[in-house]
N, C-alpha and C positions, 0 to 999 in steps of 0.2 A: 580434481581429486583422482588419485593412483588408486589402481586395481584392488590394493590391500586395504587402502580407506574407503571403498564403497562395499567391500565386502564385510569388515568391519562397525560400516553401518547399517546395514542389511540384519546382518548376527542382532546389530543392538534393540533394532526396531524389531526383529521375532520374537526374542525373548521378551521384550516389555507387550506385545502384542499378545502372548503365550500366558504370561501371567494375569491379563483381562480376556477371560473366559466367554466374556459378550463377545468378543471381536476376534474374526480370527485374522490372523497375520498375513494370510495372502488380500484377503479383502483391503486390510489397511494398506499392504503397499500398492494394490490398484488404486485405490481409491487418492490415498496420499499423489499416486503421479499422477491421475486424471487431472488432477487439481491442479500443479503444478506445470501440467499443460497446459491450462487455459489460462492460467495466468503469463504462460512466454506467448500462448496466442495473441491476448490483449498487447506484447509488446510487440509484438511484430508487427503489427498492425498498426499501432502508431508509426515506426519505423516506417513503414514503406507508406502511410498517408501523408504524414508530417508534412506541414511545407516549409519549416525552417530548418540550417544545419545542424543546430544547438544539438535539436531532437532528431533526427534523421539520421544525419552522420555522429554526431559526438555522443549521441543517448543520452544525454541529462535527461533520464526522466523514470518514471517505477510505477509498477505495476502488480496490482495484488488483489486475488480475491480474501475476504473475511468471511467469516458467521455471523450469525445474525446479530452478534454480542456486538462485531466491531473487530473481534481478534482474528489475526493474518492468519491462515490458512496452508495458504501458499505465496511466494513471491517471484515474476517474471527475474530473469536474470537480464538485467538491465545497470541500474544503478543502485545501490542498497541502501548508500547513505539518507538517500529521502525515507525507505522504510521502516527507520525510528521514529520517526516522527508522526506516521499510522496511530500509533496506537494512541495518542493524546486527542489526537484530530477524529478519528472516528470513536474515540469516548466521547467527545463532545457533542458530536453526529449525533449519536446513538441515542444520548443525552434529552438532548432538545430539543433534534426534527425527527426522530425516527416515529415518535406518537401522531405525527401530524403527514407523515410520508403515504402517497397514494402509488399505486403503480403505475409507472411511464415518466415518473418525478427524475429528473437527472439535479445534484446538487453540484453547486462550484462555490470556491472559495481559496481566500490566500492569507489569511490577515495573523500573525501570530499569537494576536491578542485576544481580538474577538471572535477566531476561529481553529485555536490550538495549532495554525501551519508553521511553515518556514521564513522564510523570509517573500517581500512581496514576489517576486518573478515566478516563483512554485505554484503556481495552478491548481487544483484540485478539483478531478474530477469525477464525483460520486455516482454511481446507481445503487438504491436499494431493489435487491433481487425478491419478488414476491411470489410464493407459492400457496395455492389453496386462500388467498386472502392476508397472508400473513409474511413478515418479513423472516427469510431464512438463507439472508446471506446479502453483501453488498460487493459489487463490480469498482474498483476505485485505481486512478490513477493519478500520478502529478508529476506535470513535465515543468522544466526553465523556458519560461515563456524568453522572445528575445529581445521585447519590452514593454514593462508594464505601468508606462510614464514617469513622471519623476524630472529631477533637476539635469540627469543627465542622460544619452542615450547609453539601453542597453540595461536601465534603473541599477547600476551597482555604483553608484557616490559612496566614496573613502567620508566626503565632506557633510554627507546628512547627518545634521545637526537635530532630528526629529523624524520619525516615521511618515509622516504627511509630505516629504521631501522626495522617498524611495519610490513613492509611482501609487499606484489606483489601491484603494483596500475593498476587498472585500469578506465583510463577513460571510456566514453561511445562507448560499440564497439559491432557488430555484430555477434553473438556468432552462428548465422542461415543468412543467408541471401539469400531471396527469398525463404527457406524451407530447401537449401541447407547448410548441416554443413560445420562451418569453425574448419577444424582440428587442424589448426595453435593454435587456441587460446587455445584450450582442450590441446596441448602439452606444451603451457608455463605454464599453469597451473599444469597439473601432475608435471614437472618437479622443479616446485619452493617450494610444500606442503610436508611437512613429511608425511604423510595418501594419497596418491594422490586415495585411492580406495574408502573413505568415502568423500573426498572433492569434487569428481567426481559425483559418486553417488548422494550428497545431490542437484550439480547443475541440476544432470538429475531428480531428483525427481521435482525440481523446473519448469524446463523445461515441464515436464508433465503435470502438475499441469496447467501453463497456455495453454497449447492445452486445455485442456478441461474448461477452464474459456471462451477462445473464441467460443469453440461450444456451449455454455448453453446461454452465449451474444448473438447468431447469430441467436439460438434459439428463443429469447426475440422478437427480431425484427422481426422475420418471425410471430410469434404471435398478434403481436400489431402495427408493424409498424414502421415508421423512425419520421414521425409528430407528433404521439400519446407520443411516448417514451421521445422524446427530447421533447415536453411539463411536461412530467413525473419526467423528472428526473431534468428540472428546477424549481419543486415543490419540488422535495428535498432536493434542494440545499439550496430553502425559507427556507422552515419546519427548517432546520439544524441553519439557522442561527438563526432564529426568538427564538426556542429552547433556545439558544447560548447567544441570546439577554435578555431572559424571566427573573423577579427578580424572586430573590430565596428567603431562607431564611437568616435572619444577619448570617453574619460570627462572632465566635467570636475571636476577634485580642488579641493574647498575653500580658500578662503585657509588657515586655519588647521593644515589638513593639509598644504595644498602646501609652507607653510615647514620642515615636518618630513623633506621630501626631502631624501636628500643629496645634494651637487653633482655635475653629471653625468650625473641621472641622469633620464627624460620622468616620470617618475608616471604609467607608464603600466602600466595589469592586464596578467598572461595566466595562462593556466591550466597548471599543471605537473604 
């Protein structure tokens, strides 16, 4: 981003900061980067744990704190494209284990079916972040595992002919719970992966990563508070859509597609 597009978004986030009277605009843009600091922490730190290249050198992998809701907050500058898929995956989180989530619980999961992910090689590695007794924020990452068994090494088959082909599923399961390892799952996993010492590895780099996404969180609130913050970060939710919302400049639409306009009509986007 050039000098004139961060100033630009600086101007935009003041004024929507300005117009919510709870929150002032220097608070929001602290608070907005703190966040987005600890989520490039969380990626660096897998970066430099990792023990495959996938994740190390090539960064297949994302990193993001949320709210308590489940919604992104911030996101590590990493890979983005697994970041769409956040928001299904921790709906479903939020869903169905967050009522039954104790502190020191770490979740993992990859299944698209039975756990809103991506495809099996994506990893998913949750912490819900607890304060005072309560959930108020989850540490989550998901890296390309470099195999998660299957018909072929590397689980990416052109030729699977069914899911049960692509490698190991897992639904949403407890990979920590209450702090305490479950070894069960570390053993179907070694036992299903050709590399079980890089596929291991990259989950405990993962793992790591979210312990200290929740201490830098815990941090946040011990600084500002529980009222200040969740005004804060429903400021950024605004900012993000309002953003989301804002025109831009024309698109220009292909020959090809432009003839598919019907008459009448600019071929012009917006968001609904």
């Amino acid at each position: 981003m050039n000098n004139m597009a961060q100033a630009e978004s600086r101007d935009t986030m003041t004024a929507h900061a300005q117009r919510d009277h709870k929150v002032s605009p220097f608070l929001l843009e602290v608070v907005k980067n703190a966040l987005d600091t600890i989520a490039d922490e969380l990626a660096l730190i897998i970066m430099r744990t990792a023990y495959s290249s996938i994740v190390r050198d090539a960064m297949d992998y994302s990193t993001a704190i949320c709210d308590s809701n489940g919604h992104t907050l911030a996101q590590g500058l990493t890979t983005p494209l697994h970041l769409g898929s956040f928001f299904d995956a921790m709906a479903n989180l939020v869903k169905n284990h967050a009522p039954t989530a104790v502190p020191g619980d770490v979740f993992i999961f990859n299944d698209p079916y039975l756990a809103a992910g991506q495809h099996l090689p994506d990893m998913y590695i949750v912490r819900p972040i607890f304060i005072d007794g309560a959930i108020e924020g989850w540490a989550t990452t998901v890296a390309h595992l470099n195999d998660i068994g299957g018909i072929v090494p590397g689980s990416n088959s052109i030729g699977s002919t069914e899911i049960f082909q692509e490698g190991l599923r897992f639904p949403v399961l407890k990979l920590y719970q209450g702090g305490i390892e479950n070894q069960t799952i570390w053993d179907i996993l070694s036992a299903n992966v050709r590399v079980p010492d890089k596929v291991l590895g990259d989950v405990k780099a993962q793992v790591s990563a979210c312990l200290v996404g929740e201490r830098e969180f815990k941090s946040l609130f011990e600084r500002y508070g529980r009222e200040t913050l969740h005004r804060t970060f429903q400021a950024i939710h605004d900012y993000a859509e309002k953003l989301a919302r804002a025109p831009r400049w024309p698109l220009q639409i292909p020959p090809p597609l432009a003839s598919q306009i019907p008459p009448g009509r600019t071929g012009e986007l917006s968001v609904v």
